[in-house]
Backbone bond lengths (Angstrom), bond angles and torsions (degrees), N, CA, C in turn:
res aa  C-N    CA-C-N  psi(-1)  N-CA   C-N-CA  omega(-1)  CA-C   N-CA-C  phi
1 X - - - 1.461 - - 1.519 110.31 -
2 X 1.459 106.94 155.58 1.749 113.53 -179.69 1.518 86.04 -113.87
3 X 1.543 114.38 108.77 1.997 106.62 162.67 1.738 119.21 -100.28
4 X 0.909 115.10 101.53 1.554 117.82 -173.59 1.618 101.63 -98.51
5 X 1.666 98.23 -174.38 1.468 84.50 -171.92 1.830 69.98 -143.83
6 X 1.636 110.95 159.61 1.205 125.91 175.74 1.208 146.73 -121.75
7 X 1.535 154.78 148.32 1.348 103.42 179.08 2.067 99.88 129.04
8 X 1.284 86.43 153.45 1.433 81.62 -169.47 1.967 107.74 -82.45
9 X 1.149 128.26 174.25 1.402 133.22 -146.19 1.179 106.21 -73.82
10 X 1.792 129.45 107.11 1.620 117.55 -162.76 1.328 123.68 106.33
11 X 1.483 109.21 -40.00 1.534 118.58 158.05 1.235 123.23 -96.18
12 X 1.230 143.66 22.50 1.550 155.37 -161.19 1.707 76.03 -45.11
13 X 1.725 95.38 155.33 2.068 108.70 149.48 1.833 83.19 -127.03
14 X 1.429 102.68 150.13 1.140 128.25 157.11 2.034 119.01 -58.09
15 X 1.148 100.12 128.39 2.076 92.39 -157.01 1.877 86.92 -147.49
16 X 1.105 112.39 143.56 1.405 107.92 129.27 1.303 128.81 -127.58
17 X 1.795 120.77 -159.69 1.829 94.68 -160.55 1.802 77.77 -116.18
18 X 1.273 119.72 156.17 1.509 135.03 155.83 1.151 105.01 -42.87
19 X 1.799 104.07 169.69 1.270 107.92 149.61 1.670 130.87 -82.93
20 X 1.781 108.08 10.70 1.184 109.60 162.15 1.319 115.90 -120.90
21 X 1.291 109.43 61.40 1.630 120.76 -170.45 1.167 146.74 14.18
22 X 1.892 84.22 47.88 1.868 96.37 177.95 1.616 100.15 -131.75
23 X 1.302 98.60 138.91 1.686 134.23 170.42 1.666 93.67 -33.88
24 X 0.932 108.92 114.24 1.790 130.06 133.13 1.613 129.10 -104.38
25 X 1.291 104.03 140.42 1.263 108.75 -156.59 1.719 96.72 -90.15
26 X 0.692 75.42 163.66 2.594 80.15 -178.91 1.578 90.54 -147.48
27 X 1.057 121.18 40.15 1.535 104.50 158.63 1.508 130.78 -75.47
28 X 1.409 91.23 -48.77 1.847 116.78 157.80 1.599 108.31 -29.16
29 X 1.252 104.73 -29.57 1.705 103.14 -173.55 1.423 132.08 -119.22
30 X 1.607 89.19 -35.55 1.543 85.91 160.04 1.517 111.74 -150.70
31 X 1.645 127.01 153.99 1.340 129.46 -174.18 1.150 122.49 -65.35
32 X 1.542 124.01 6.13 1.969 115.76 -173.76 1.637 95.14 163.42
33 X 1.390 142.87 151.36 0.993 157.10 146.15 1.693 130.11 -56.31
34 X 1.615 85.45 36.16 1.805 96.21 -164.14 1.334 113.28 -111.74
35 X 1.506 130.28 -137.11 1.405 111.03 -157.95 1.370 110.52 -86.40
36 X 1.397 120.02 -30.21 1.819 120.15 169.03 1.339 116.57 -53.25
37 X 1.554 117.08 -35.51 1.374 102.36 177.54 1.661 117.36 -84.55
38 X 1.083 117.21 -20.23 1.252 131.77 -173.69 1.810 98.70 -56.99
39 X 1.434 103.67 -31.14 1.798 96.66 -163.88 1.413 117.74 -72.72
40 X 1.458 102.09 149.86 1.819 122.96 -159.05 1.996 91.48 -20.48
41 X 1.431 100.64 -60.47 1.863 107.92 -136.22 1.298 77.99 -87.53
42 X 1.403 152.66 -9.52 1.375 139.90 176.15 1.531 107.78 -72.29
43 X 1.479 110.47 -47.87 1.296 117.62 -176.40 1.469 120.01 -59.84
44 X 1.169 113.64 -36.41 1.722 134.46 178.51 1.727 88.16 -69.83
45 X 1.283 117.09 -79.63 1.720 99.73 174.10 1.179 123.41 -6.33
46 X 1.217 112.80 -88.69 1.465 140.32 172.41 1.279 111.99 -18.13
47 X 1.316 103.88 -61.70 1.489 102.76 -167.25 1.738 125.28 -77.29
48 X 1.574 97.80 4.44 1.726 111.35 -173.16 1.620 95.07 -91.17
49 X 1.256 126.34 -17.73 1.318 127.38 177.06 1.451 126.64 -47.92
50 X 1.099 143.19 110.10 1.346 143.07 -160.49 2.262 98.34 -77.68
51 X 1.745 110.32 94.41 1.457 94.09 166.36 1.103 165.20 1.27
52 X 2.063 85.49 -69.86 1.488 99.33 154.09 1.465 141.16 -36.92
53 X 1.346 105.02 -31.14 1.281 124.20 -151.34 1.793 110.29 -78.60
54 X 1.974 85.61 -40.61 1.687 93.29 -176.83 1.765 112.95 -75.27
55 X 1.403 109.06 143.26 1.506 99.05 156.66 1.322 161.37 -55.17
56 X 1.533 109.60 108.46 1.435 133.58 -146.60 2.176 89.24 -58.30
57 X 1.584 97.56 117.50 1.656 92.55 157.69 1.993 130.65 -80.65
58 X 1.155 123.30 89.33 1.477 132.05 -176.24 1.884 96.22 -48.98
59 X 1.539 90.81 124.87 1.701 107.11 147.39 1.168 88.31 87.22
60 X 2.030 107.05 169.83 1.126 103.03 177.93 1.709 125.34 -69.50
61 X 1.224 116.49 -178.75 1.246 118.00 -170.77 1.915 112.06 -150.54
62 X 1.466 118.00 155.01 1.492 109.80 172.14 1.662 116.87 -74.15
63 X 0.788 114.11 140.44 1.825 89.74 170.29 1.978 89.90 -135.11
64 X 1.691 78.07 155.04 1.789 101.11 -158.42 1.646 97.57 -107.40
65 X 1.343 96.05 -174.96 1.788 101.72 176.43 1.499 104.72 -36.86
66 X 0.968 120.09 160.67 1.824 120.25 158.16 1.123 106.73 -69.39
67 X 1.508 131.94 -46.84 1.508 125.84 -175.94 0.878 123.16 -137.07
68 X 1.731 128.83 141.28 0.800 149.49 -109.64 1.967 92.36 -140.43
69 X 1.491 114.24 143.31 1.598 125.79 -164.44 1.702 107.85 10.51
70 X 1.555 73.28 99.00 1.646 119.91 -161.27 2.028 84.78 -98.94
71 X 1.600 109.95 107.02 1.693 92.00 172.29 1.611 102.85 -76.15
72 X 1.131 106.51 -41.76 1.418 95.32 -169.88 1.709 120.68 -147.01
73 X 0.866 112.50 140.41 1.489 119.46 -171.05 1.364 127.18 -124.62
74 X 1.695 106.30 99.06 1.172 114.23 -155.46 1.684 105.97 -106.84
75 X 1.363 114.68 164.41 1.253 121.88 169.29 1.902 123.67 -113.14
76 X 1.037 124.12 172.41 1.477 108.21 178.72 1.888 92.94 -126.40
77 X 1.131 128.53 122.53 1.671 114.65 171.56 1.329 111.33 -104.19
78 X 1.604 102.91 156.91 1.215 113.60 -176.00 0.926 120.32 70.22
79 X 1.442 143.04 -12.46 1.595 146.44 165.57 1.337 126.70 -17.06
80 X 1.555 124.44 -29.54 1.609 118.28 170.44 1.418 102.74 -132.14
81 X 1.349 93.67 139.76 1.441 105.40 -147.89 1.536 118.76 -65.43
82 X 1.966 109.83 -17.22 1.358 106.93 164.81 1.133 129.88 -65.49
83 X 1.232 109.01 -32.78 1.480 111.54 -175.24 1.544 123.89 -72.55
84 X 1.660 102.84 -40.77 1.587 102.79 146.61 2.013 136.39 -24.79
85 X 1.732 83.73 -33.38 1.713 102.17 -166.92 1.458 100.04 -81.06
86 X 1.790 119.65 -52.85 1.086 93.77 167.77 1.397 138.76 -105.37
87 X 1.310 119.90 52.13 0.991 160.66 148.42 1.564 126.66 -63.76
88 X 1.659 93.84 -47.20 1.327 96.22 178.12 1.416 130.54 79.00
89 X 1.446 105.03 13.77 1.579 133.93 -174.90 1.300 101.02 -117.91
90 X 1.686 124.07 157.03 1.227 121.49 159.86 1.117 114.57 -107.39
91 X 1.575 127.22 172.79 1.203 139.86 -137.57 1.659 90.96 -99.44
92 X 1.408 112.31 108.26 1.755 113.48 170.66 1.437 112.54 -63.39
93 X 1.157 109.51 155.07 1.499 115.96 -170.67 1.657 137.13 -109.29
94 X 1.785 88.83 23.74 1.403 138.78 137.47 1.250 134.05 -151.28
95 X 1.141 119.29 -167.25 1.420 117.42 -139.33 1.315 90.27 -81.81
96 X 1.523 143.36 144.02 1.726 128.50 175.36 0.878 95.73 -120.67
97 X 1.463 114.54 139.54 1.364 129.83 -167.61 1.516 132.43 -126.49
98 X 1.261 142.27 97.54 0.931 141.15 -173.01 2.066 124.48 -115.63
99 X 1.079 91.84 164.32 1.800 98.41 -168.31 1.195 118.39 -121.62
100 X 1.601 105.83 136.35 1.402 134.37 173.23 1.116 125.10 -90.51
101 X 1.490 125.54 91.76 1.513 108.04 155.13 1.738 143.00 -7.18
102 X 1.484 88.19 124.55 1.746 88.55 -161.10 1.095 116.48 -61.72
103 X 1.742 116.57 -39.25 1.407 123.46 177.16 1.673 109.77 -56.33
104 X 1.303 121.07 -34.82 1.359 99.19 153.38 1.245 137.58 -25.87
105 X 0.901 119.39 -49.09 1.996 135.99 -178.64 2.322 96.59 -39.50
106 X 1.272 85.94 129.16 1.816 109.76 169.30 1.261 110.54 -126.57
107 X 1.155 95.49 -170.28 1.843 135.03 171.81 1.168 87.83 -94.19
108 X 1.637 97.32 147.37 1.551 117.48 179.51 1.695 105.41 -75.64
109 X 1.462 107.69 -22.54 1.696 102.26 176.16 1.590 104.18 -121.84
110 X 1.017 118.04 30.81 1.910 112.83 172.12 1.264 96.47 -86.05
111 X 1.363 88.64 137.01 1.744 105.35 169.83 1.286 124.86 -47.11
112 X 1.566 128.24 178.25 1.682 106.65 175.41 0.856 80.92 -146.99
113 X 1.524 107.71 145.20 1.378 130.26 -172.26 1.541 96.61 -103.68
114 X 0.969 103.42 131.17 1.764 99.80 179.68 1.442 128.80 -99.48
115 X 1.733 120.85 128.44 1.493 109.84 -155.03 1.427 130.05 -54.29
116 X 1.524 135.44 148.96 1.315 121.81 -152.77 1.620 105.66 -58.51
117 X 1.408 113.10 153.25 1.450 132.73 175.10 1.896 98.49 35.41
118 X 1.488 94.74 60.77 1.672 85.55 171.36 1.629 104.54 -111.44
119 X 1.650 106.41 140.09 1.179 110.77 169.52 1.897 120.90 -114.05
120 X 0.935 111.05 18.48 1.008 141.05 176.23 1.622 148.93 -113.92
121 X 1.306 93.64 14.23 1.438 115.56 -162.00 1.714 103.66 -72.05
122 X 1.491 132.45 145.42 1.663 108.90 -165.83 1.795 93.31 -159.42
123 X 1.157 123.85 143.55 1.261 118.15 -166.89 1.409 107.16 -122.21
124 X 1.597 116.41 163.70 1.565 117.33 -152.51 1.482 96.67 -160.87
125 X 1.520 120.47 106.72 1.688 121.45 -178.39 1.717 84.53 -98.88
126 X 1.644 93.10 151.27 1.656 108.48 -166.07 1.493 101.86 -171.55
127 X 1.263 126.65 130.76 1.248 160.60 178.53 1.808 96.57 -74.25
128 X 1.531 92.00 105.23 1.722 99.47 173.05 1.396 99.53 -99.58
129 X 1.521 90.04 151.09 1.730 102.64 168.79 1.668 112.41 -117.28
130 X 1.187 135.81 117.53 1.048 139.31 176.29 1.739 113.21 -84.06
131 X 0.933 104.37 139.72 1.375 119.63 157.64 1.410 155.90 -68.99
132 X 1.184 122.80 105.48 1.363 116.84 -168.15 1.195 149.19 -98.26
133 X 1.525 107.66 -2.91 1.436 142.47 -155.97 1.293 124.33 169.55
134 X 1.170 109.99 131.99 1.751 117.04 -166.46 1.543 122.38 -51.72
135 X 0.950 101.71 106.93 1.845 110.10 179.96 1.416 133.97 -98.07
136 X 1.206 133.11 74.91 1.179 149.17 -176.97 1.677 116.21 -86.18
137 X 1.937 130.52 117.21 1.134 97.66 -177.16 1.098 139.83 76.78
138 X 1.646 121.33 -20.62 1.620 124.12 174.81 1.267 128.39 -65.57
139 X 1.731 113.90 134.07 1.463 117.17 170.83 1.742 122.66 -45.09
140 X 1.205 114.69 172.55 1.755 121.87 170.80 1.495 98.60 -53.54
141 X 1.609 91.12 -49.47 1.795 116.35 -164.18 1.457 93.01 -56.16
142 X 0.769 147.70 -96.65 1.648 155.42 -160.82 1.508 103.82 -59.86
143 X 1.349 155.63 1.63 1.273 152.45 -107.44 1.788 78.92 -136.10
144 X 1.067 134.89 -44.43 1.713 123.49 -177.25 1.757 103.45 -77.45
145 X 0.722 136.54 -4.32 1.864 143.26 -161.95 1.253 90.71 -78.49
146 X 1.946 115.55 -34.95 1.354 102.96 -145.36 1.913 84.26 -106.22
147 X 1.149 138.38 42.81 1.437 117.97 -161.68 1.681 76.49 -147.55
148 X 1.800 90.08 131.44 1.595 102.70 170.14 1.931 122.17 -86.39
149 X 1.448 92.14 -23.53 1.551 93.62 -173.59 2.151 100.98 175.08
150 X 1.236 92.41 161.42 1.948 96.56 154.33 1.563 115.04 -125.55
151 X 1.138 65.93 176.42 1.946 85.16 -177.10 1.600 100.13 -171.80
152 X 1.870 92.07 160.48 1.498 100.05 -173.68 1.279 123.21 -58.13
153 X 1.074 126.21 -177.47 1.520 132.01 154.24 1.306 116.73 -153.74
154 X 1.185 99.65 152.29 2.038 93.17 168.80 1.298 91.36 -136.01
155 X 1.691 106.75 115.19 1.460 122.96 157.05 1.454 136.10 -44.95
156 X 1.081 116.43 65.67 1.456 82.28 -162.19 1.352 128.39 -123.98
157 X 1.455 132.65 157.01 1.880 135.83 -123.10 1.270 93.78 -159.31
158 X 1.812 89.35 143.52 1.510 108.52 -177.44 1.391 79.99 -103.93
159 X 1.275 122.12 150.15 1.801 120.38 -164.11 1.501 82.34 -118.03
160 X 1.124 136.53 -6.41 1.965 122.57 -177.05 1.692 84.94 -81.52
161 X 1.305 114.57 -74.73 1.284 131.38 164.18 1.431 108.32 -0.53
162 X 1.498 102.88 -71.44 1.418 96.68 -158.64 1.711 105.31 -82.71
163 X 1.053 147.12 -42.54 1.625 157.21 -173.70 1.575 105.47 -92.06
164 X 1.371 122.46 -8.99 1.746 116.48 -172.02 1.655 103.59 -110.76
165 X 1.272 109.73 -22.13 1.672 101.38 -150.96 1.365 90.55 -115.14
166 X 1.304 133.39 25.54 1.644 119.64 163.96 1.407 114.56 61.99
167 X 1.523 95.80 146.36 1.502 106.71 -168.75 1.543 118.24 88.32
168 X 1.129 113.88 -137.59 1.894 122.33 -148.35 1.529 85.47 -103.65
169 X 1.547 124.33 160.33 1.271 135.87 158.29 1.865 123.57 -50.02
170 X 1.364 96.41 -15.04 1.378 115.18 -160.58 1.623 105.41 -66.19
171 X 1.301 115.31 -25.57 1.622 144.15 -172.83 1.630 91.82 -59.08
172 X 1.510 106.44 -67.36 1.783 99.77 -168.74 1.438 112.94 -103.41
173 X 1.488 119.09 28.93 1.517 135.17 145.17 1.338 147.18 -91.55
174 X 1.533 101.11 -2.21 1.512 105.02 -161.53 1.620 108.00 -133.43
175 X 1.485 112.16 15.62 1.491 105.31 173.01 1.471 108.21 -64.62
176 X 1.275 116.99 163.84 1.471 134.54 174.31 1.749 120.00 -44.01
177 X 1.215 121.02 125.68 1.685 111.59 -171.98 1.505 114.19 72.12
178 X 1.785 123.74 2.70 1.579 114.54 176.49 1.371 94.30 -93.58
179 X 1.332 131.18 18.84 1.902 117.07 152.90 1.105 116.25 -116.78
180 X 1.339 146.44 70.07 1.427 141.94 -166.59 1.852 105.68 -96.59
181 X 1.569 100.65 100.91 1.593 120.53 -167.26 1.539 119.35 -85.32
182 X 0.954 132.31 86.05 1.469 108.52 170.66 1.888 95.28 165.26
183 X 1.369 122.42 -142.81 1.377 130.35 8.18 1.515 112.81 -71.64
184 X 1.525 120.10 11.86 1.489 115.88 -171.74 1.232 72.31 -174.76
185 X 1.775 98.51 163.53 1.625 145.84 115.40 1.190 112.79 -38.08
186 X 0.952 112.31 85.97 1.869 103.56 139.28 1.816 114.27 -75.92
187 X 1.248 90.06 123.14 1.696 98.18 168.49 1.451 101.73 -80.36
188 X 1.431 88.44 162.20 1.811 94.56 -173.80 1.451 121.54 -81.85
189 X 1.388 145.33 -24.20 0.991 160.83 128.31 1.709 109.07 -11.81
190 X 1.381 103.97 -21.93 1.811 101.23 167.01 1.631 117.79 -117.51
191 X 1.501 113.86 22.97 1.497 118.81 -164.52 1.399 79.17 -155.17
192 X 1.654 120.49 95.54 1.707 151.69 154.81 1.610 90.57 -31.18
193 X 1.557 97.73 -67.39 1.776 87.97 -136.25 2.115 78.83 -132.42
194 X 1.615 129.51 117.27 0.973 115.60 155.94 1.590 132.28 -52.46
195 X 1.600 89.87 -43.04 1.145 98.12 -157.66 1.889 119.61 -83.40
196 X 1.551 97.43 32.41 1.663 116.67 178.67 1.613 111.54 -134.17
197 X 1.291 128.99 50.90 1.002 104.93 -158.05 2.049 92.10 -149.19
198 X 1.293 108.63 125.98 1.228 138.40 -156.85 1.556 104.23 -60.28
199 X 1.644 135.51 115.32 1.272 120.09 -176.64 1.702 99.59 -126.50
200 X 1.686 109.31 162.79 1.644 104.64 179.91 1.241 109.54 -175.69
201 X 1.336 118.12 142.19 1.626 117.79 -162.97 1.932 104.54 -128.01
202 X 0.938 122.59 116.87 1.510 151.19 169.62 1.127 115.51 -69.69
203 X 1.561 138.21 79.60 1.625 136.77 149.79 1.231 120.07 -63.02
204 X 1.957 118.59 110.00 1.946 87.43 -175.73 1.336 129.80 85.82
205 X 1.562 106.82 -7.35 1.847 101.64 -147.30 1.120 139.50 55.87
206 X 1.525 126.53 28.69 1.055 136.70 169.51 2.612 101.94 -121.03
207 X 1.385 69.72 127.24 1.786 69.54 -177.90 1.317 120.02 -92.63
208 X 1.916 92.61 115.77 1.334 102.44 -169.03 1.768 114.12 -88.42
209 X 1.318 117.67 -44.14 1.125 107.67 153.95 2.249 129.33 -111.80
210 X 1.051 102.39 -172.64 1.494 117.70 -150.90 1.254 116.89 -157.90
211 X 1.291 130.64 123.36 1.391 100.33 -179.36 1.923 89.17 165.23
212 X 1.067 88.52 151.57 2.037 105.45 173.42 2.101 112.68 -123.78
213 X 1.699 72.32 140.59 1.736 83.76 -167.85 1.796 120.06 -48.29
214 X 1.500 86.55 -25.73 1.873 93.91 168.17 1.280 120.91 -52.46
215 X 1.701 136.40 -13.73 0.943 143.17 -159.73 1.610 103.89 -96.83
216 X 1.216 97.81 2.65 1.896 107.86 -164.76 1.926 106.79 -72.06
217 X 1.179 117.45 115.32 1.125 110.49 179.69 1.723 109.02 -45.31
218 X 1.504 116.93 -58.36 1.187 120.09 -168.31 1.554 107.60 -120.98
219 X 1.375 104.83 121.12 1.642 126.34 -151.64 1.983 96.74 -65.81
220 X 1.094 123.74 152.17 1.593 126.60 173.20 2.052 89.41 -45.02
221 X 1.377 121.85 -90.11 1.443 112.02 169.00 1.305 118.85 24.17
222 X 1.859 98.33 -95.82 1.428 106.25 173.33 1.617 128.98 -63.06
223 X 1.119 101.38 -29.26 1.782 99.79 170.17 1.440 120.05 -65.56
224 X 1.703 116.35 -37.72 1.638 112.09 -174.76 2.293 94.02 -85.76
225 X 1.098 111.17 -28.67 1.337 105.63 168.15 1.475 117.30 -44.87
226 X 1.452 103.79 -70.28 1.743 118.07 -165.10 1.766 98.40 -51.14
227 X 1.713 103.34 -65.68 1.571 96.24 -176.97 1.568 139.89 -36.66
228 X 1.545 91.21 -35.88 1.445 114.08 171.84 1.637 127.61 -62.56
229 X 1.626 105.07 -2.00 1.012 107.80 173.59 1.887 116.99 -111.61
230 X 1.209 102.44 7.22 1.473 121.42 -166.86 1.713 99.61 -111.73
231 X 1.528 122.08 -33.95 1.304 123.48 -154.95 1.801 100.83 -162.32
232 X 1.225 111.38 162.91 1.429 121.99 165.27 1.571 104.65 -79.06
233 X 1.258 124.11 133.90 1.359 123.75 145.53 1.073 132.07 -72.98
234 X 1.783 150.69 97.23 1.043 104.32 152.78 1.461 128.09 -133.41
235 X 1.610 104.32 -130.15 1.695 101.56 -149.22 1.619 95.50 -63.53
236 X 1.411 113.53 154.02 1.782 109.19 177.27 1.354 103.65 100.99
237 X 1.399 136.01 -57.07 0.820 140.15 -141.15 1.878 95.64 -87.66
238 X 1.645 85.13 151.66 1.885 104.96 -159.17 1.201 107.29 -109.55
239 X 1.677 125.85 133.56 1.518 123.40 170.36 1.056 96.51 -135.81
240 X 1.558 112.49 125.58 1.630 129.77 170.69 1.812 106.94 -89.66
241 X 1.250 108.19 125.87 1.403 104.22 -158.67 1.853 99.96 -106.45
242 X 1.085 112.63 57.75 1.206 132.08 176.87 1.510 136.39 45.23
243 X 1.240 136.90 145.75 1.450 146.67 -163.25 1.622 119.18 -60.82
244 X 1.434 144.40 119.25 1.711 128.16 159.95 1.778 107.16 -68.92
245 X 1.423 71.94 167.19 2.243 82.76 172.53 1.451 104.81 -40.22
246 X 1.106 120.94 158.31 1.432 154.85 151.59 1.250 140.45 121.68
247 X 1.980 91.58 17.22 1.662 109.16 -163.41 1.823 102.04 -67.33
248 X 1.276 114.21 164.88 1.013 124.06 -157.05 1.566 111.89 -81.49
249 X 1.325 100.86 -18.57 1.906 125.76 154.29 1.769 104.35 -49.71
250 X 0.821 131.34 -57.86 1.658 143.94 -165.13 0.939 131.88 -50.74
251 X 1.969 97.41 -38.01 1.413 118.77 159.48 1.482 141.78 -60.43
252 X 1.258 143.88 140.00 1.549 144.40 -166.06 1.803 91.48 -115.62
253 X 0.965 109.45 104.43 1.587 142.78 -11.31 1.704 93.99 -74.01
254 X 1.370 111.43 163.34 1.288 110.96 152.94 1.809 133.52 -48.60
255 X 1.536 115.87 137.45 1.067 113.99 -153.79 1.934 95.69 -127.08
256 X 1.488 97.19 70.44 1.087 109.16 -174.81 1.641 103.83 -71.99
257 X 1.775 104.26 170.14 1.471 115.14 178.29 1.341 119.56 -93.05
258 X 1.152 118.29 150.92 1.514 125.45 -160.76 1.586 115.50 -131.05
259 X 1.276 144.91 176.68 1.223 140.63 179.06 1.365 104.45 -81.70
260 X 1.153 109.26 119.14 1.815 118.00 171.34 1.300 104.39 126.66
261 X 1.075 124.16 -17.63 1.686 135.77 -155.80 1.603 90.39 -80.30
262 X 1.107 110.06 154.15 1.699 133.80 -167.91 1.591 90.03 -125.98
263 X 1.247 118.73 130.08 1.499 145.96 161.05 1.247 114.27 -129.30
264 X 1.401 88.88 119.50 1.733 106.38 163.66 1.483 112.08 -142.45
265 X 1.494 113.52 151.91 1.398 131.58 -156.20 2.020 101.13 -159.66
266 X 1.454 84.73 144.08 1.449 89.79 -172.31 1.234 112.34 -154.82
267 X 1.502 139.04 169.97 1.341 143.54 153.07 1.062 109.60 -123.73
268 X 1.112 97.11 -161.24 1.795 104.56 -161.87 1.676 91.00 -132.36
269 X 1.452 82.73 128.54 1.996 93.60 177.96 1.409 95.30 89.00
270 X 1.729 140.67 -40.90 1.005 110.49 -167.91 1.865 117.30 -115.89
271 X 1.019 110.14 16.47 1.617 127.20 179.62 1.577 116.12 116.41
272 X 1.182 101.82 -148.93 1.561 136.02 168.88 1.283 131.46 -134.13
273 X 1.369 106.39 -169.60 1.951 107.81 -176.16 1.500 96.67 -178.56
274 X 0.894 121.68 171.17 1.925 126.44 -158.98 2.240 86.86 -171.50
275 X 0.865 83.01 153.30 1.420 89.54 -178.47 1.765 100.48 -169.23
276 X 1.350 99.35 118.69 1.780 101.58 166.91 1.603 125.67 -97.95
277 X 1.113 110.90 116.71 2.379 103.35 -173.85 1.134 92.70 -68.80
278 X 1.462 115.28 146.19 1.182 126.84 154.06 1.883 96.40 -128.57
279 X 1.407 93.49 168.34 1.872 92.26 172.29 1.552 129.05 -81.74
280 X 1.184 108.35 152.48 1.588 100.08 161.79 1.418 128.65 -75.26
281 X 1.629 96.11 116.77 2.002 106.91 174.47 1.554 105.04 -112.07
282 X 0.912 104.52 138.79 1.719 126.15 169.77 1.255 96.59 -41.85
């Protein structure tokens, strides 16, 4: 299943898309695309439902995060090993982990307002893993049982923010619109193998990054494993499983984002997202 949520900002309805890529509504069935529906035997429900059946949404429409009371929203850094390089960091020798503000969380196509007088603004397509069930302690081996689905993400960081202003990375990760989630859930039951699956990010129409999830230093497995020994996982809760080469940091000079600039980012199997900057006005 693809579960999106729809609807203007605050009013989402819970929807997913057909297999002929039109919006059905799931309100009739369930109240929000959040952590109750996310669970194992909810999802199996769900999915015995005959399509047809739900109400078809006409015309275009907004669509919002995929999911909905998000406890926590984590990131993984440094995860493929180029990007580490130009980065200029070395490769930690677990998974390092840092956090995004939830209110961050968007629409896969809402605009982004970009933080006041930022010159540094830098974008990051990344393979989220959602959660499906409480994970405390879990093996590699058992480590997918607990995951409801992925979906895209675009990371995205004020780099003064994050390396200038002291403290945690969390500083130039968590302005408003730097988590734009979706355009869907993919449940996992429709994604074989995560760790093969084609990702790439578009400045302009020109492709700045490229890259396949195999390249991941530390496999989804080992990432929902390791965390699980630091914290509870649970249902709702978001892990961005980190950026390949081509962030806009990497570049000589850096080829940061600007107002007007068109971003798009995608995977393979699980959609797209387009996002236009505009500036911040009072």
């Amino acid at each position: 299943m693809k579960l999106l949520r729809f609807g203007p900002i605050g009013c989402e309805k819970p929807g997913l898309m057909d297999d002929n890529g039109h919006i059905r509504d799931l309100s009739d069935l369930v109240q929000d695309i959040g952590p109750d529906t996310l669970a194992p035997l909810r999802l199996e429900q769900l999915a015995k439902y005959n399509l047809n059946d739900l109400p078809l949404i006409e015309g275009p429409t907004r669509l919002g995060p995929c999911v909905s009371g998000v406890g926590k929203l984590l990131g993984i850094g440094l995860n493929y090993a180029d990007h580490a390089a130009e980065s200029k960091l070395e490769l930690p020798p677990e998974p390092l982990v840092f956090s995004k503000a939830v209110s961050c969380l968007a629409g896969p196509n809402d605009k982004l307002v970009m933080p006041k007088a930022s010159k540094s603004t830098d974008y990051e397509v990344e393979m989220a893993v959602i959660i499906g069930s409480k994970a405390k302690y879990v093996s590699e081996a058992n480590a997918l049982f607990h995951v409801a689905g992925y979906a895209v993400m675009n990371d995205y960081s004020e780099r003064k923010f994050q390396f200038e202003h002291g403290g945690q990375w969390v500083k130039g990760k968590s302005f408003d619109g730097f988590g734009p989630l979706g355009p869907w859930l993919v449940t996992k039951d429709e994604v074989s193998n995560p760790q093969n699956l084609n990702l790439w990010c578009d400045v302009n129409g020109d492709r700045r990054q490229s890259s396949n999830t195999k390249d991941m230093v530390f496999g989804v497995t080992e990432i929902i494993s390791n965390l699980s020994n630091y914290m509870t996982l649970m249902p709702g809760d978001v892990i961005a499983t980190g950026t390949p080469p081509g962030v806009g940091l990497g570049y000589k000079p850096p080829l940061y984002l600007k107002a007007g600039d068109i971003v798009e980012v995608g995977i393979e199997g699980l959609g797209q997202q387009r996002q236009e900057l505009i500036n911040f006005k009072k």
